[in-house]
N, C-alpha and C positions, 0 to 999 in steps of 0.2 A: 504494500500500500504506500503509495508515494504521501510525503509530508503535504501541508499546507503550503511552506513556501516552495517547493518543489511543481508542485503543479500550477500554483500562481506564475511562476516562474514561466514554466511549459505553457500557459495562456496568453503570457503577455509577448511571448516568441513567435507565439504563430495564430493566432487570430487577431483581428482588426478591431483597435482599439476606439471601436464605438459607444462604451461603457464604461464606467469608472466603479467596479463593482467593490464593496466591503473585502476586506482581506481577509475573507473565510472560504473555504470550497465544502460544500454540503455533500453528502455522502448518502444518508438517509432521512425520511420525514414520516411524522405520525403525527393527526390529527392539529393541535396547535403548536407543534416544537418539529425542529430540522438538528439534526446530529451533524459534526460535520467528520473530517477524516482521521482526525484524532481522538472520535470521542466525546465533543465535548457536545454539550447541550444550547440551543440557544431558545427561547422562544421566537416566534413568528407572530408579528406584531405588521408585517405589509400584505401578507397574502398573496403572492404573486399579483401586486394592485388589484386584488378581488378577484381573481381568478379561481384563488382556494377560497371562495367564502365557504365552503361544505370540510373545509379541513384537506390538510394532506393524506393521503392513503383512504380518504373514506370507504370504509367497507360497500356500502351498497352501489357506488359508482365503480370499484374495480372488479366487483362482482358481473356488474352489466357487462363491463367491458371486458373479461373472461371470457364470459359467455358468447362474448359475439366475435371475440377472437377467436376461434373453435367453428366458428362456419363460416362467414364469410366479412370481409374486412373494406373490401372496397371491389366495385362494379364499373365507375363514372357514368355521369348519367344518359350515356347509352343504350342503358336498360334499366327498368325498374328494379325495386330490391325490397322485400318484407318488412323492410324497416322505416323506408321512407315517409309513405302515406298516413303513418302513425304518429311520425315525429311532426310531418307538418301540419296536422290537424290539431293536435296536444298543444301548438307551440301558438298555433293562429287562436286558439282556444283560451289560455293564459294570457295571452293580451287582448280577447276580446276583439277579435281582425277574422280575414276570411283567406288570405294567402301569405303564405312563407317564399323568400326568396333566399336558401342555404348558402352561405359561403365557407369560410376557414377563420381567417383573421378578423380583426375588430376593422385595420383597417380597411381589407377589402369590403367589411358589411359599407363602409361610411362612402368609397370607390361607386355602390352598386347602388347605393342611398342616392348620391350625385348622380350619377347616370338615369335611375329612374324619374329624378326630378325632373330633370330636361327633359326626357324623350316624353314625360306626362305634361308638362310646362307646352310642350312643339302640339302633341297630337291629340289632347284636350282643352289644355287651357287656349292654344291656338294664340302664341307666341313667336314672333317671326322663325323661324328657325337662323340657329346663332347666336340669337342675342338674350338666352336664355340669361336670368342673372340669379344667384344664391345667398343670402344674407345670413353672417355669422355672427361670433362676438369673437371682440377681442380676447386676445389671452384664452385662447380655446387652446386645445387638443385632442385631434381628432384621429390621429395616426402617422406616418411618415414617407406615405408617399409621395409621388413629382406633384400628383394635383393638391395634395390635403395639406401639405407646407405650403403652399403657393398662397392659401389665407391663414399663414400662422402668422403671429406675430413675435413667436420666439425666433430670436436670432440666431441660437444654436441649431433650433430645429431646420430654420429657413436659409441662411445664407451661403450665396454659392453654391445653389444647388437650381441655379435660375437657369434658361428662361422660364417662368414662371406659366402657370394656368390661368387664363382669365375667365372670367366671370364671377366674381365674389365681390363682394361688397361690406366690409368689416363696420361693425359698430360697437360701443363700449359694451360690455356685459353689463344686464340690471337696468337699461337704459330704453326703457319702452318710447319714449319721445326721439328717440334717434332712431330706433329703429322702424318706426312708423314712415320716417321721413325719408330711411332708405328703401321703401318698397313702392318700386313702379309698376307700371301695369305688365312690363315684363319682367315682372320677380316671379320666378316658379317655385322659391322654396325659403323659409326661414329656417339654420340649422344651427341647434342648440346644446349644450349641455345642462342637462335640469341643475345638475353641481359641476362644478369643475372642478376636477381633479387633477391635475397635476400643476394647475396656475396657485394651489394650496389648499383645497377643498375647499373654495367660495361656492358659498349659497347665495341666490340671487336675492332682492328684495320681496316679502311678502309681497302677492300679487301678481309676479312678475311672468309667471307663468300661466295664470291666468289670462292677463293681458295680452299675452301673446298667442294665445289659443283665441279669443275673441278677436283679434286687427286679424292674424293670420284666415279667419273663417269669412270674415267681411271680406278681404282685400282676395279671395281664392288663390288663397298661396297655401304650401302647402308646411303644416306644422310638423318637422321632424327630427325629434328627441334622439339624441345618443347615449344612451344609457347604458353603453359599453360596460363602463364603471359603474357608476350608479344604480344600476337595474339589478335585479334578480334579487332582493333582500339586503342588499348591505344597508340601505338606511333604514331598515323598520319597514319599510313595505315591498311588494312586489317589484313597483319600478318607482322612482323618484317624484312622476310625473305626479302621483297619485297623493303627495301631499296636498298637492293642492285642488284636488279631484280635476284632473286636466287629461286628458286623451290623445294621444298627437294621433294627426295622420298617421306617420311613418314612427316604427321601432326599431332603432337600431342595437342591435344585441349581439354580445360576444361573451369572452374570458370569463366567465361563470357559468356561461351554456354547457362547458365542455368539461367540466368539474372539476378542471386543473391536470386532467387527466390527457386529452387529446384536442385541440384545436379547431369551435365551432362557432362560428358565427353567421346570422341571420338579420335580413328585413323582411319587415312584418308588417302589412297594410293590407287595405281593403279593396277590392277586384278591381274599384276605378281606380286603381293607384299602379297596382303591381300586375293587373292586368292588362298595361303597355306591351309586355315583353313578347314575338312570339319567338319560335324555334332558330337559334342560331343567331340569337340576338347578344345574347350575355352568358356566362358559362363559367366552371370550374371541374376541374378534373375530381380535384376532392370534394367541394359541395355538395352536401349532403351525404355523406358516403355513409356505410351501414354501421361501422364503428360509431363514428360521430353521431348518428342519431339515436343508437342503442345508450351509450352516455347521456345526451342530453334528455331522453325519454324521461330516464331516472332522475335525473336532476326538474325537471316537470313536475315529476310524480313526490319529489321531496319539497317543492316549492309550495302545492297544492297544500299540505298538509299544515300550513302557516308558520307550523313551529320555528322557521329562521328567521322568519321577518320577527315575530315572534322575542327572539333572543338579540337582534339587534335591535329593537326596538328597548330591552329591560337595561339587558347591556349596555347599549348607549344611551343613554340615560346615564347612567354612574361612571360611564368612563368620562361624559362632558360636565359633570357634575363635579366628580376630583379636578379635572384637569384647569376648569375656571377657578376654583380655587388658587391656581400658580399665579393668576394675572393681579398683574399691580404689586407684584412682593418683588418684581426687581429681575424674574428670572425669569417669566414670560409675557410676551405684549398684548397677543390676542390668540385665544382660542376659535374655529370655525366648524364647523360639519352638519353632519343628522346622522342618528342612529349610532351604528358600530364603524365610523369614519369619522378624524378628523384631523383637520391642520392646524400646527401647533407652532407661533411664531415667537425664535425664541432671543431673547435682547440679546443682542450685541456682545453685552459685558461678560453672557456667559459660554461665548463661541459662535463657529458660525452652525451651519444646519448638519454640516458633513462633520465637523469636531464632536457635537452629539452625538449624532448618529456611531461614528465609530469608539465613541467612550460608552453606549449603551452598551454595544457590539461585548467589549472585554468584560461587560458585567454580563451578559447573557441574553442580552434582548434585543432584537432585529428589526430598525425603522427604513424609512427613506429619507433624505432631505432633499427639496425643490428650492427653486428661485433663494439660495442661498441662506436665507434665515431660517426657512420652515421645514419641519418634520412632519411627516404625514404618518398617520397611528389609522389603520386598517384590519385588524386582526382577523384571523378566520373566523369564521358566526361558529364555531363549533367551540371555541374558548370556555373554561369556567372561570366563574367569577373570580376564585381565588388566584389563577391563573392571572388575569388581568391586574386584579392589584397588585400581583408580588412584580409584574412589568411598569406598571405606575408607582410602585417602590423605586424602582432603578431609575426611572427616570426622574425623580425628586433627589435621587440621592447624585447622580446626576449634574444637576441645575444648583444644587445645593440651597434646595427650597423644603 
């Protein structure tokens, strides 16, 4: 078994340093904690950014996917397959929609999100073709692709990596009066994060998604949520949307569909939406394949039974209940999230986001930091409580609060 610096070592030699990952290499993982090659134990306090809300190893998702490894794994969609019509009826079903459009990645769901807006914007909305236009917010993240950087407004995500995609139209997050002002009569689509995650887990202003389901429904543009992150239980409910009983057109869903286990992402809309497409229009080798849908069934099938939203909903609650406590004693500025997520901005005087994050690390607990001050605190929904506090131990001991 090679050391930890041995294999860091071995990574930073031959793969592309597109990542600046904690100086641990993981080995094994069970439900909220990751072992790494030496043994030691850490908690998991990011989730694969909600990928693991169900936990690592969860029994009843490696059991699906056992099982469906033992017959058949992948077809593409050249022929049908047992598993498919299952998944997209269960899945159109949970969100209360009538078509599934399967992909892999989060970013292709948000790729296929884009593409179905135009082609619905040109052959419904009756938009010149061209001059389709797409309104985001600032400080989104929506994935890393040539088109989905083209409206970041992160520099590290976007620069130099131009010529750029047009058609986007950026307006501040939270800012319903600017974005009213950005929609023309060829706007086909408003595209949103109900929270955003990785600009620090900002939540918008009460309203604001409301708001935007009402101008989006007047103006026939089309409202559509990425709740990549956000969705499937991490804050207390099903998708995000639903705090504020809001419905988008379009769902974009990823990294929790797949239970952390295999890579599944989907858009989810109603037949006038995703019934654009015909044959030989849009496509994936892996979308939908029998794997992926045999996973995400199960993950369906655990969503229905409320118990996760459930525990992020009890859970967070007392994880943002400690956590407000740090603010104003000198060791943190502001606290932000919903449910079992939040961004936690932490003053200056006591580091920046990446010096915390790796003095958690040597005490045993596994964060992220973004935009240099903040830690993002996402744990898998399968945590207990004790669990949690003895990681909100470490983080006050920490901060020296």
């Amino acid at each position: 078994m090679s050391t930890t610096a041995d294999a860091i070592r071995s990574a930073d030699a031959h793969s592309a340093h597109n990542y600046h990952p904690l100086p641990l290499v993981v080995a094994s993982a069970e439900g909220a904690w990751m072992t790494d090659v030496e043994g030691r134990r850490y908690l998991d306090m990011l989730a694969g950014y909600s990928a693991l809300n169900f936990g690592h190893g969860n029994r009843r998702l490696i059991d699906a996917a056992r099982a469906q490894l033992e017959r058949v794994t992948l077809t593409s969609r050249a022929f049908h397959h047992d598993r498919f019509a299952e998944f997209c009826t269960e899945l159109a079903a949970l969100c209360g929609k009538e078509m599934v459009l399967p992909m892999n990645t989060g970013a292709e769901a948000v790729e296929t999100a884009v593409k179905t807006a135009r082609k619905w914007g040109y052959e419904v909305k009756g938009v010149p073709d061209g001059h389709a236009k797409i309104v985001v917010a600032a400080d989104n993240f929506h994935g890393r692709t040539t088109t989905i950087v083209s409206f970041s407004t992160d520099h590290d995500a976007r620069d130099h990596f131009g010529p750029y995609t047009p058609g986007f139209e950026i307006v501040p997050y939270g800012d319903l009066t600017a974005l009213a002002h950005a929609v023309t009569e060829n706007t086909v689509a408003v595209l949103l994060e109900p929270i955003q995650g990785e600009a620090g887990v900002l939540v918008p202003p009460a309203g604001y998604l409301r708001g935007v389901r009402e101008l989006t429904r007047e103006r026939n543009v089309l409202f559509m949520a990425d709740e990549i992150q956000s969705g499937l239980g991490r804050t207390g409910r099903t998708f995000a949307c639903e705090h504020e009983d809001v419905v988008p057109d379009v769902y974009i869903l990823g990294k929790a569909l797949g239970g952390g286990v295999v890579p599944v992402s989907a858009v989810v809309a109603d037949r006038d939406v995703l019934g654009v497409f015909r044959p030989g229009q849009h496509g994936s080798t892996f979308g939908g394949n029998p794997l992926a849908c045999a996973v995400a069934l199960e993950v369906i099938a655990m969503l229905r039974t409320g118990e996760f939203q459930g525990r992020a909903t009890e859970l967070g609650e007392h994880l943002h209940r400690e956590l407000n406590l740090l603010v104003g004693g000198g060791a943190v500025t502001a606290v932000r999230g919903r449910g079992l997520w939040a961004g936690v901005d932490i003053d200056p005087s006591r580091g920046t986001g990446r010096e915390i994050s790796e003095k958690l690390m040597e005490l045993g607990v596994l964060v992220k930091d973004t935009h240099g001050s903040t830690i993002r605190i996402a744990p898998p929904l399968v945590i207990s409580k004790e669990d949690l506090d003895w990681g909100l131990d470490q983080l006050r001991s920490v901060l020296g609060a």
